[in-house]
C-alpha angles and dihedrals in degrees: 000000000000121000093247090057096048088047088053091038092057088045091049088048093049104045088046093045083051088057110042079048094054095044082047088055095042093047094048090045096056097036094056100033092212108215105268111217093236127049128278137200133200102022097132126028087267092097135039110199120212136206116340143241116020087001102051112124131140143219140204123267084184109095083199080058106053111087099164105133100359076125093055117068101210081248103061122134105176132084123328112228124175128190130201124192139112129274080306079076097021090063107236112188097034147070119275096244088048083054131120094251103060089026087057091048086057097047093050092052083058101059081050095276097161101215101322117184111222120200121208113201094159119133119212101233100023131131131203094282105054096040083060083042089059101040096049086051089058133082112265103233116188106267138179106210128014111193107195114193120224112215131172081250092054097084093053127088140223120234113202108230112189103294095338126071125215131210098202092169107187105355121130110249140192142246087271092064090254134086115279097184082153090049099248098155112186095009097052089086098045089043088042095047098049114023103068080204103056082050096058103044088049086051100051097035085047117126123224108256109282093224090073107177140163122299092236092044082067098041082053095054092042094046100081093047091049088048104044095035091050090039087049085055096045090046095055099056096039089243125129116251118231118179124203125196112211122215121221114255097217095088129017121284095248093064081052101059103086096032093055100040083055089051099041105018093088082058096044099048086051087046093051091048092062092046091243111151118243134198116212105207098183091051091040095057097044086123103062134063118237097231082068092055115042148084092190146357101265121060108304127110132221117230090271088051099050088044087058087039088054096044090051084061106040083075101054101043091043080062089047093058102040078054092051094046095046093044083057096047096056087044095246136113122278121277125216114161091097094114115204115218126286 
């Protein structure tokens, strides 16, 4: 064999080694769907995403996942309340009809409530952006009350990704929208988008994001989007806005209180200037022990959680409406600086 041959000939091996080693890689990668380290949507038929950018937001194929108005008999004539949230509202962890939607109907007959319909349309998974997303999609529907959760997930924001939407939190990514961690430029979003491989190696070989700051320097900067996006919703349907921070499960509430109040107290202050009333879950729980409460250590409740969930906003929503009602009958506008406490 000349030179020149075996030269093309161990081009030839090594390209095509390259390559069966890279389809090897592909095919294990999506047979075996490997955990990513962010969060994902659409990777099964379970969820149908719609617009993008500022307007992505998803919804449920499943009918056992929709709990929208599993809170609301179609007969209901009392107040409408609706809740958004992620899977915190949504319920995750429990039965629908343990949920917060039909748990938080009880509650409010019990502070004297007479039938109330409460509407979910929380979204397990979903952050500040594509709640608003969701809402702003929606018909706005006269309402009397709308509770919107605070979670630590509730500052970051979803990039649609062809048919898949990717929570990449604080990752550093590139010009294309996605992490480059390999330095792909304009290629990293098509080989991201469509090598499960590639995905998974930028995501794990992702930096954090080089512009590291406070975590209240973020929620500050956070705060003014959150308040004017949730008041915007409120405003559109005629309902009050109340607002409620959730703690995490995974430690008693009184280690929480300072970290949370650095994380959400540039929100809440923002919240409080514009009169808008604000559960403190962490404070309001103070009594209890987490492991009570929860059905896991992040963030979900058992049955006997979301019942005392529940109970800790019937009040304040029960305020909220007796404020409403009296506003209206005086012919003015609502008035909602009355706090509760916190």
């Amino acid at each position: 064999m000349s030179p020149l041959r075996r030269l093309l000939f161990g081009i030839a091996a090594v390209v095509g080694g390259t390559l069966v080693g890279a389809a090897g890689a592909e095919f294990s990668t999506r047979s075996l769907d490997p955990r990513l380290p962010v969060q994902r949507i659409g990777k099964d038929d379970s969820s149908t995403l719609h617009g993008k950018g500022d307007g992505l937001y998803w919804t449920t194929n499943v009918a056992r996942h929709d709990r929208r108005r599993t809170g609301c008999p179609s007969d209901a004539t009392g107040p409408r309340v609706l809740l958004q949230g992620s899977s915190i509202l949504w319920g995750s962890g429990v039965e629908s009809q343990q949920a917060p939607g039909m748990q938080l109907r009880i509650a409010m007959q019990e502070v004297g409530i007479a039938d109330p319909c409460v509407i979910n349309h929380s979204q397990p998974g979903s952050t500040f952006a594509t709640q608003r997303a969701a809402l702003a999609d929606t018909p706005a529907a006269p309402a009397d009350v709308l509770v919107w959760e605070l979670w630590q997930n509730s500052i970051h924001r979803f990039v649609r990704v062809g048919d898949l939407a990717y929570n990449f939190g604080r990752l550093r990514v590139g010009p294309g929208g996605v992490p480059d961690p390999f330095g792909m430029g304009i290629a990293a979003r098509p080989l991201f988008q469509h090598s499960s491989f590639y995905a998974w190696m930028a995501l794990r070989q992702a930096p954090r994001s080089s512009h590291e700051r406070k975590v209240s320097d973020l929620w500050t900067s956070f705060a003014p989007t959150f308040v004017a996006g949730a008041m915007e919703q409120a405003e559109r349907r005629g309902a009050q806005l109340l607002v409620a921070s959730f703690p995490s499960l995974d430690r008693p509430f009184s280690e929480q209180l300072q970290w949370n109040r650095e994380m959400y107290g540039p929100v809440l202050e923002a919240l409080a200037a514009e009169g808008i009333p604000i559960i403190e879950m962490d404070r309001a729980l103070l009594p209890h022990d987490p492991v009570d409460v929860r059905a896991d250590t992040c963030c979900h409740y058992n049955p006997a959680g979301v019942q005392i969930v529940s109970q800790l906003l019937a009040g304040p929503i029960a305020e909220s409406l007796r404020a409403g009602s009296a506003s209206r009958a005086s012919g003015g506008p609502i008035d909602s600086a009355a706090r509760p406490a916190r």
